[in-house]
C-alpha atoms as a printed R data frame, in Angstrom:
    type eleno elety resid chain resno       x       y      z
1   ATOM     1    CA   UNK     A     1 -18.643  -7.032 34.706
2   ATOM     2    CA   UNK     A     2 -18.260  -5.312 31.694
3   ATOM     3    CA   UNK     A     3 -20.746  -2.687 32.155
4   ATOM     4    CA   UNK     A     4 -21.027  -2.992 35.682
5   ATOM     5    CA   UNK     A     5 -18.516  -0.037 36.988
6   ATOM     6    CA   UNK     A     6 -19.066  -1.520 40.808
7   ATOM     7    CA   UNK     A     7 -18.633  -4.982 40.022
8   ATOM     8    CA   UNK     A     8 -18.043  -7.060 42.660
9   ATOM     9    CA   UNK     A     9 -17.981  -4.320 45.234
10  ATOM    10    CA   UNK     A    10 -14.670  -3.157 43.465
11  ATOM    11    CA   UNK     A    11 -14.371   0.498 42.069
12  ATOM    12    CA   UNK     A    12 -13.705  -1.089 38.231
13  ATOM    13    CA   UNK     A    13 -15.259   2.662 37.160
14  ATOM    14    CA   UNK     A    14 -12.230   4.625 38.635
15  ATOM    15    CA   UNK     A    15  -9.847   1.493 38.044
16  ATOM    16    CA   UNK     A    16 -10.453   1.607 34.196
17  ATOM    17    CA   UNK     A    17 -11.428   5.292 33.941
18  ATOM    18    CA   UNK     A    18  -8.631   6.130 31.726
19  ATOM    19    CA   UNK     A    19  -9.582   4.263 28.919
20  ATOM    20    CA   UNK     A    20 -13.199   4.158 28.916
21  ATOM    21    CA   UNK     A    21 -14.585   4.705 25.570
22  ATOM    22    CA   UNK     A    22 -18.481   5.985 25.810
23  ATOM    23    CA   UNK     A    23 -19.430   4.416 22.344
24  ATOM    24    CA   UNK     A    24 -18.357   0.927 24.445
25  ATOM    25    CA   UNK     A    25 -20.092   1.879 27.606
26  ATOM    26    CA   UNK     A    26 -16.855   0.648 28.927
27  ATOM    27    CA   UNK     A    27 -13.245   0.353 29.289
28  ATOM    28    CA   UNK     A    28 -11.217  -0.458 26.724
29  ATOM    29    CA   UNK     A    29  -8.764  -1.701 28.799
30  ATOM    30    CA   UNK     A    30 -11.047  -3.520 30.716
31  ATOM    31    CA   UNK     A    31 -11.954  -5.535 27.673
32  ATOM    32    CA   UNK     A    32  -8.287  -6.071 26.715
33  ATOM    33    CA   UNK     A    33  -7.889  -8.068 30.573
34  ATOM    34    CA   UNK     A    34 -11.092  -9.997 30.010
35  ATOM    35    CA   UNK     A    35  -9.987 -11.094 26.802
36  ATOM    36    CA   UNK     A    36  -6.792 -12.203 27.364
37  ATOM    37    CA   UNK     A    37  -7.465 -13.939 30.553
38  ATOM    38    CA   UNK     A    38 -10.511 -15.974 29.483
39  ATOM    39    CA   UNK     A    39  -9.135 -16.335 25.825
40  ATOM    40    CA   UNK     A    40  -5.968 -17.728 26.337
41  ATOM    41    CA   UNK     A    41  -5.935 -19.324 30.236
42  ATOM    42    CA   UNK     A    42  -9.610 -20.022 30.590
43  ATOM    43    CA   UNK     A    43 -10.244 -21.462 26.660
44  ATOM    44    CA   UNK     A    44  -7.121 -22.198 24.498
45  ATOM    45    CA   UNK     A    45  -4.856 -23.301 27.181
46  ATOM    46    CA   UNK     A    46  -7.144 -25.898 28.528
47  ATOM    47    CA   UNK     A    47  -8.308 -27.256 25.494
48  ATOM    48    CA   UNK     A    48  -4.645 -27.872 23.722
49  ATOM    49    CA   UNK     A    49  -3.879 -29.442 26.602
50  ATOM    50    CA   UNK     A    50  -6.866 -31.840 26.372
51  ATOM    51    CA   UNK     A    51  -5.871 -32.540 22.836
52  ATOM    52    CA   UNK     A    52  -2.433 -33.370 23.988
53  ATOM    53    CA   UNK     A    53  -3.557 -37.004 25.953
54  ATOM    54    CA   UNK     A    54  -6.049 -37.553 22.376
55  ATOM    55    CA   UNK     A    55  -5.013 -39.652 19.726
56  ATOM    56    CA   UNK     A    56  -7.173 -38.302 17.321
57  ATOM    57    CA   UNK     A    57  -7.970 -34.733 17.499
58  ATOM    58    CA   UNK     A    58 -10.580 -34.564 15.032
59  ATOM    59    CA   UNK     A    59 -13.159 -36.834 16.768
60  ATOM    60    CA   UNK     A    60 -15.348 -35.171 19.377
61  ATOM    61    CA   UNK     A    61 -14.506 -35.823 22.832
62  ATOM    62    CA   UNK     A    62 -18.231 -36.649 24.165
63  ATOM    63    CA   UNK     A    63 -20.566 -39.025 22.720
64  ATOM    64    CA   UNK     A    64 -24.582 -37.725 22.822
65  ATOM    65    CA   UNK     A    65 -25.146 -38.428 25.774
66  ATOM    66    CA   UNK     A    66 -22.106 -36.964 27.763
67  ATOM    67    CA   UNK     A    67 -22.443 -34.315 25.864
68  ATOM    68    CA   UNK     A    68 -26.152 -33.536 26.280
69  ATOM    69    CA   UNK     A    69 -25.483 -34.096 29.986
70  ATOM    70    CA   UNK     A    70 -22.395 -31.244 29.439
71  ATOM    71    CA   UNK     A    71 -25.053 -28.767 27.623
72  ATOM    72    CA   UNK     A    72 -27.548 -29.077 30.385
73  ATOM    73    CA   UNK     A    73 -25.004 -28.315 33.453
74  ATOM    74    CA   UNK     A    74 -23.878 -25.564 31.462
75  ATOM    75    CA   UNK     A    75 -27.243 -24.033 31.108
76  ATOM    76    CA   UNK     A    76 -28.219 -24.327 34.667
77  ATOM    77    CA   UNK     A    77 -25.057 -23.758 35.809
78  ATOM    78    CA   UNK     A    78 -24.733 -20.514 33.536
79  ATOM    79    CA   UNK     A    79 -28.498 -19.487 35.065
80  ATOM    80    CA   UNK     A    80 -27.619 -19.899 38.598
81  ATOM    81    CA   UNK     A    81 -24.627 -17.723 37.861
82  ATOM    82    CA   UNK     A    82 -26.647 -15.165 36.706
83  ATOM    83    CA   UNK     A    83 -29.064 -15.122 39.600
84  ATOM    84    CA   UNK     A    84 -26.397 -14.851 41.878
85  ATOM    85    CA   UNK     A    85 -24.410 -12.237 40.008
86  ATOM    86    CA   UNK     A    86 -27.968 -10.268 39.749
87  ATOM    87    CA   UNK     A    87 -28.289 -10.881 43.770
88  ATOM    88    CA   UNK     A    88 -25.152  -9.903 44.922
89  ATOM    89    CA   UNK     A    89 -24.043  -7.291 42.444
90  ATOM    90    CA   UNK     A    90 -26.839  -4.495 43.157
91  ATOM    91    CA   UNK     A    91 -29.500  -6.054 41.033
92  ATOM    92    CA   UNK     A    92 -27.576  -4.355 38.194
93  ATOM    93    CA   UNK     A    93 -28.514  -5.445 34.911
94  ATOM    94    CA   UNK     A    94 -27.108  -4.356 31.332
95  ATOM    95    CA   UNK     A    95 -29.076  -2.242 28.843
96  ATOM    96    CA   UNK     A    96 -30.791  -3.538 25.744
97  ATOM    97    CA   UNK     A    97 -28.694  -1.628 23.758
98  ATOM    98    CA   UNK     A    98 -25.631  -3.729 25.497
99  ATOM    99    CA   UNK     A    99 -27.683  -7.012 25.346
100 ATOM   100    CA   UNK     A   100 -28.022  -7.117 21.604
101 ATOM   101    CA   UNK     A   101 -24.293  -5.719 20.802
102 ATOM   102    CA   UNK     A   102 -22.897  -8.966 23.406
103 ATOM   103    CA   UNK     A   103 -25.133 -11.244 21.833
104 ATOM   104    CA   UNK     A   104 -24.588 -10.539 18.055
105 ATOM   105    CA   UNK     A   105 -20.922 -10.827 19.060
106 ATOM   106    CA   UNK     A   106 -21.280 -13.802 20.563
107 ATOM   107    CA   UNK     A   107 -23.350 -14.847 17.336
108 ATOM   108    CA   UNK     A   108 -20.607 -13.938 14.657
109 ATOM   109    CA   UNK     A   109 -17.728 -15.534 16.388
110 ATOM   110    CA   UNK     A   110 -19.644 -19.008 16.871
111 ATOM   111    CA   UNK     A   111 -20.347 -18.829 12.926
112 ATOM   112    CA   UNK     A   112 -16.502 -17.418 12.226
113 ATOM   113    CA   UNK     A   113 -15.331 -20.270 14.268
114 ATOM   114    CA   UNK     A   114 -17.529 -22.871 12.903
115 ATOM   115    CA   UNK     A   115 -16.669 -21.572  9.150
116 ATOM   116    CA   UNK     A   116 -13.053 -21.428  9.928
117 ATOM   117    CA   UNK     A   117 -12.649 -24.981 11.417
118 ATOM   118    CA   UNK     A   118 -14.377 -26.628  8.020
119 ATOM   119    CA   UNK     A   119 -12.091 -24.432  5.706
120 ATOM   120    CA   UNK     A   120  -8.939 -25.794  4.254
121 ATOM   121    CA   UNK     A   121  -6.222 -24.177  5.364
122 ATOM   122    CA   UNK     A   122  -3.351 -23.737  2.989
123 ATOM   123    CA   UNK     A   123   0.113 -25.275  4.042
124 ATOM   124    CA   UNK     A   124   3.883 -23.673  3.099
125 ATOM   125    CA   UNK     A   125   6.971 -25.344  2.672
126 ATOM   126    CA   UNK     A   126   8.187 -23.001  5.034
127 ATOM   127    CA   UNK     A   127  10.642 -23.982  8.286
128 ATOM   128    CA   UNK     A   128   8.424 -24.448 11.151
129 ATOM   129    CA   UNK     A   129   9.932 -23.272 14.828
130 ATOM   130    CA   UNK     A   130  11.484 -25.820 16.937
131 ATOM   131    CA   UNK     A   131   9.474 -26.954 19.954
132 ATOM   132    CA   UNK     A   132  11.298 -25.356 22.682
133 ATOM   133    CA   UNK     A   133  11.284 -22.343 20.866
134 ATOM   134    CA   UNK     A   134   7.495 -22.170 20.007
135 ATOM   135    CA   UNK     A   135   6.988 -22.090 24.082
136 ATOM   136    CA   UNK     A   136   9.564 -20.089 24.497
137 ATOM   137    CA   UNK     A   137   7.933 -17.523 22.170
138 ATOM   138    CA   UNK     A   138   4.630 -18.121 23.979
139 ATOM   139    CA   UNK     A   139   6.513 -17.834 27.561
140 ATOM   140    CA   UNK     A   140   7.775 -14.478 26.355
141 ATOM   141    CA   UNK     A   141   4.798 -12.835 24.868
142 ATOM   142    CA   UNK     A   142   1.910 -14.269 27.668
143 ATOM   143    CA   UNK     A   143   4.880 -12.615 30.117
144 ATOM   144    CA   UNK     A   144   5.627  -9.278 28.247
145 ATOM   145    CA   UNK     A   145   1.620  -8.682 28.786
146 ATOM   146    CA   UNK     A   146   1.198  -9.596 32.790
147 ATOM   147    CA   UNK     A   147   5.000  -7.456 33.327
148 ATOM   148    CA   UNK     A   148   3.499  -4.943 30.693
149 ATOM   149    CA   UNK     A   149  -0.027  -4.422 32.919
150 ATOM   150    CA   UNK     A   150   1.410  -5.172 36.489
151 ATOM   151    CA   UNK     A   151   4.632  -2.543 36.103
152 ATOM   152    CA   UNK     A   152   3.323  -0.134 33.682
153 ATOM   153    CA   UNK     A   153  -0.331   0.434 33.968
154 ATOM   154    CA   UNK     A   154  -0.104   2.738 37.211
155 ATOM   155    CA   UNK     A   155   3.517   4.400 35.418
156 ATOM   156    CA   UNK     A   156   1.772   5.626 31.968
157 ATOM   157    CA   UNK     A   157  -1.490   6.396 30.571
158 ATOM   158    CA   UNK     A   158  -4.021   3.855 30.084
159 ATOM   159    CA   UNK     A   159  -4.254   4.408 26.320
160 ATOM   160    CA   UNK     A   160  -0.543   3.729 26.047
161 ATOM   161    CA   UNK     A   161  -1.126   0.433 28.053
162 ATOM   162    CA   UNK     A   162  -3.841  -0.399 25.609
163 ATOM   163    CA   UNK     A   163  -1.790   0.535 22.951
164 ATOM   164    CA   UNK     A   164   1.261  -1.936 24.371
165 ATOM   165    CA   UNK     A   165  -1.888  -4.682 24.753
166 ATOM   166    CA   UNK     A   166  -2.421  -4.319 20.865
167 ATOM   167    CA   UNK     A   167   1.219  -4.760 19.453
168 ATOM   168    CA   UNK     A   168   1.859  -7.961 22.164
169 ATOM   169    CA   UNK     A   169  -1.650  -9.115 20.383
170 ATOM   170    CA   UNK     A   170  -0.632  -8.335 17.043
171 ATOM   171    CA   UNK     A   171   2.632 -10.302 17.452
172 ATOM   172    CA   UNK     A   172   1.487 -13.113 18.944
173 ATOM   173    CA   UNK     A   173  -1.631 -13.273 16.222
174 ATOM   174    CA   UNK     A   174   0.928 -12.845 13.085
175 ATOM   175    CA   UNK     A   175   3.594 -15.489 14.192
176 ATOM   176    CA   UNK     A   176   0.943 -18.072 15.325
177 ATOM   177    CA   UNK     A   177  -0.650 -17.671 11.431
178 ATOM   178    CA   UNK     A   178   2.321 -17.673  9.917
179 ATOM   179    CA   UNK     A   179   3.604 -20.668 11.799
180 ATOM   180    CA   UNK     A   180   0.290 -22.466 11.925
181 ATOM   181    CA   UNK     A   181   0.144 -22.684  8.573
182 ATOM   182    CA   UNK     A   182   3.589 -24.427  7.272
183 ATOM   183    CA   UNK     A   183   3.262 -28.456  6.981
184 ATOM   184    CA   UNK     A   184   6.139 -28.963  9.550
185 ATOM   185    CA   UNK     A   185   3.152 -27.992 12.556
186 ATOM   186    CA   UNK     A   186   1.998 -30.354 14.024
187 ATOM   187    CA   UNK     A   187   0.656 -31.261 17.792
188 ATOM   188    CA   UNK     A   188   3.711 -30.963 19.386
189 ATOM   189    CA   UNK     A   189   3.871 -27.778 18.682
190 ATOM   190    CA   UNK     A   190   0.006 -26.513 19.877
191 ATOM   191    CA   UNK     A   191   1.419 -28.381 23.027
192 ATOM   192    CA   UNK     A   192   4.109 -26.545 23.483
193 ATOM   193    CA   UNK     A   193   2.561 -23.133 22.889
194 ATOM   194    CA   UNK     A   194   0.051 -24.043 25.863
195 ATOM   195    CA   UNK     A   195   2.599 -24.954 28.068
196 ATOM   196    CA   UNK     A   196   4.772 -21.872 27.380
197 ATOM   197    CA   UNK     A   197   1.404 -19.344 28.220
198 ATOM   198    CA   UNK     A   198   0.702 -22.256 31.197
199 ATOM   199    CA   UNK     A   199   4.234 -21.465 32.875
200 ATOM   200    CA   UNK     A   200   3.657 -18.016 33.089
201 ATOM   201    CA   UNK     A   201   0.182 -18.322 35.164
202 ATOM   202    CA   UNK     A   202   2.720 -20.153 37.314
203 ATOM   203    CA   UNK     A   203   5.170 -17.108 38.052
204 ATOM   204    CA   UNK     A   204   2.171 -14.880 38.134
205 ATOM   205    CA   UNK     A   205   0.085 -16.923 40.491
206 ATOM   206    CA   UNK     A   206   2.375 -16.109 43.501
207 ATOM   207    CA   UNK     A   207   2.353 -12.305 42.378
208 ATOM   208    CA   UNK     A   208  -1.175 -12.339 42.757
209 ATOM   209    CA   UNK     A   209  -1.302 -14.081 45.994
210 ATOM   210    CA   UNK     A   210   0.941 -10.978 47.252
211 ATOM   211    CA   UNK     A   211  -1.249  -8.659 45.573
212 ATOM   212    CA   UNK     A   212  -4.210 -10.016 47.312
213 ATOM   213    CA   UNK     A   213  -3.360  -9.625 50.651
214 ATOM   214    CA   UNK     A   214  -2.975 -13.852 50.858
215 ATOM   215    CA   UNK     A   215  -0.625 -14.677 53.772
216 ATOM   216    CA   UNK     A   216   2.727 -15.146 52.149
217 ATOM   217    CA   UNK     A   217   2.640 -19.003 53.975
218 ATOM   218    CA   UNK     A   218  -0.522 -19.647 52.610
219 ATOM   219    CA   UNK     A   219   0.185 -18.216 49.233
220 ATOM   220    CA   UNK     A   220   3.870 -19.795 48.738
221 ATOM   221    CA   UNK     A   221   2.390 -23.268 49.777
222 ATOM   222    CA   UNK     A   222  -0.313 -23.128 47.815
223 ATOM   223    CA   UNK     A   223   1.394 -21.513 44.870
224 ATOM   224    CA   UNK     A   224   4.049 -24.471 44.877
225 ATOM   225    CA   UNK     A   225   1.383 -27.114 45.066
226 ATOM   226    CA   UNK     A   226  -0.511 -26.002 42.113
227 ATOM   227    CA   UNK     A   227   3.022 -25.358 40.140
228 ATOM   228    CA   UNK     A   228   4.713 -28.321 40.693
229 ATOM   229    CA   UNK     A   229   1.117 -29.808 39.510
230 ATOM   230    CA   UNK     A   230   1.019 -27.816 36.059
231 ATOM   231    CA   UNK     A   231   4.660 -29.302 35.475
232 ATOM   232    CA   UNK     A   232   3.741 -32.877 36.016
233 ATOM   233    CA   UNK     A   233   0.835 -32.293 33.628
234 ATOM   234    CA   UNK     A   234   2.942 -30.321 31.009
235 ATOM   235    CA   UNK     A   235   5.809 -33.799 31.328
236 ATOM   236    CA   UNK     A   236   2.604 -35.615 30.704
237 ATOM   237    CA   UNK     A   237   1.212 -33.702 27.580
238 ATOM   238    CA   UNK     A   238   4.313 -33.450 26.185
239 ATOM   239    CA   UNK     A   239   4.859 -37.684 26.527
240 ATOM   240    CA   UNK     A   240   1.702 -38.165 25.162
241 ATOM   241    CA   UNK     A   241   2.111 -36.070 22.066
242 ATOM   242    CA   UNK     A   242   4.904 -38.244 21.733
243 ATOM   243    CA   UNK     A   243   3.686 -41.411 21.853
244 ATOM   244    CA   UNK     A   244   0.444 -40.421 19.442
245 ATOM   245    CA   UNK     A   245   3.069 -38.985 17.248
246 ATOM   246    CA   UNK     A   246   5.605 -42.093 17.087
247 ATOM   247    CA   UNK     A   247   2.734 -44.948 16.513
248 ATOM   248    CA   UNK     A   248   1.149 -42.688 13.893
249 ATOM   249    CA   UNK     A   249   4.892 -42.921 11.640
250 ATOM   250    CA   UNK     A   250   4.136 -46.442 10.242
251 ATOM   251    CA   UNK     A   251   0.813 -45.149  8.775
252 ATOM   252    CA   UNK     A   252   2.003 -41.917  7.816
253 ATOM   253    CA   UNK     A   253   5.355 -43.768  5.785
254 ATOM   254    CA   UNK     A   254   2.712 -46.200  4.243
255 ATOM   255    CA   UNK     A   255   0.453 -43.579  3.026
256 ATOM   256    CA   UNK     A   256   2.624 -41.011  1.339
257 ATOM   257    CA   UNK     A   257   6.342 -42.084  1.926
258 ATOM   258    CA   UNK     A   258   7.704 -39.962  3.708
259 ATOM   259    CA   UNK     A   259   7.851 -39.750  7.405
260 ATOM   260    CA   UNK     A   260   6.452 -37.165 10.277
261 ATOM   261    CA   UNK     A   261   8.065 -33.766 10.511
262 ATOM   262    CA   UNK     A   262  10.773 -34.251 13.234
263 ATOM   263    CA   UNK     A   263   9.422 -31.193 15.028
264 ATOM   264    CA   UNK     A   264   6.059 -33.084 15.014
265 ATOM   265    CA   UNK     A   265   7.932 -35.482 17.814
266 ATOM   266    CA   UNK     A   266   8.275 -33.392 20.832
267 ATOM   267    CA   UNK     A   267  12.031 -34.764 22.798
């Protein structure tokens, strides 16, 4: 999709043609979408919500054999993607050029990850946000970038929208750091963070619907359904963080003497 400028029988070439960047081979703005929808809807969101019904969060969640079974429908699944993709997108096919830049990408970030998530990361004394106000933060920003593409992106160039894209990301990446890193942070507050970015695929789920030519009865209904679903499983998250958070106090009083960070307790 990436390279493919008639992707999905859509026009993505004149869609993104504003900020196309020839050293890319594609849109820079293009990018910016993929990113943030995968990255923070398609990955992070899931996953801290996952995290919020486990007790502990440093175990794996498959044993060998799940998990073997999880690699193997991901490999054929991700094949059989591909073939269809291939079939039904012009038998277009990237360059080698584009082939090695993806996949070295893909390379380095694996190893960043891997390398980050065995370092030690310091902690400051520092006041953590409440929890109410870490989704509200996350509400506003995820927000600020659908109003920012949907209003703007057909109103000013698309190197200013890019530009907008990049200080919403820069935000967003320095107050999650900074936060991240004080003591007070705890699982409550990844939990709220997902909910706050969950929320806003809510409100922007029935603008989509309109923009896709969805019958507004069939895209209201179906819009409700699935949001009155992500609220049950946001009360749900948010319960279990609690109760993981209120039978781990005993432990944590007996093994340094102090008790949780309030914050750490979602309400």
């Amino acid at each position: 999709m990436l390279w493919n400028p008639r992707y999905g029988g859509l026009d993505f070439g004149l869609v993104y043609a504003g900020a196309h960047l020839p050293l890319l081979g594609t849109s820079v703005a293009l990018l910016q979408d993929v990113i943030s929808m995968h990255m923070i809807w398609s990955i992070c969101v899931p996953i801290a919500l996952v995290e919020a019904f486990s007790r502990d969060t440093r175990r794996p969640w498959l044993g060998r054999l799940a998990l073997s079974t999880t690699t193997l429908v991901f490999v054929v699944g991700s094949l059989a993607l591909a073939a269809l993709q291939y079939a039904y997108n012009d038998r277009f096919m990237a360059s080698t050029g584009q082939w090695t830049t993806g996949t070295v990408l893909i390379v380095v970030l694996v190893v960043a990850a891997c390398l980050a998530g065995h370092t030690p990361r310091p902690q400051a004394q520092a006041a953590v946000p409440g929890l109410w106000w870490a989704g509200c933060v996350a509400f506003v920003l995820t927000s600020a970038y659908w109003v920012s593409q949907a209003l703007l992106r057909d109103r000013v160039p698309d190197w200013i929208s890019a530009l907008i894209w990049l200080l919403l990301a820069a935000t967003a990446l320095v107050l999650a750091i900074r936060s991240s890193r004080n003591r007070g942070w705890g699982a409550g507050h990844n939990t709220a963070v997902a909910i706050g970015a969950l929320l806003t695929y809510v409100w922007v789920g029935f603008t989509h619907a309109a923009d896709m030519g969805v019958p507004v009865t069939v895209g209201l209904v179906g819009n409700v359904v699935f949001g009155a679903g992500v609220l049950v499983l946001a009360v749900s998250a948010v319960r279990s963080v609690r109760r993981h958070r209120v039978a781990e106090l005993p432990a944590a009083r007996e093994s340094d003497g102090a008790a949780l960070a309030p914050n750490d307790v979602p309400s």
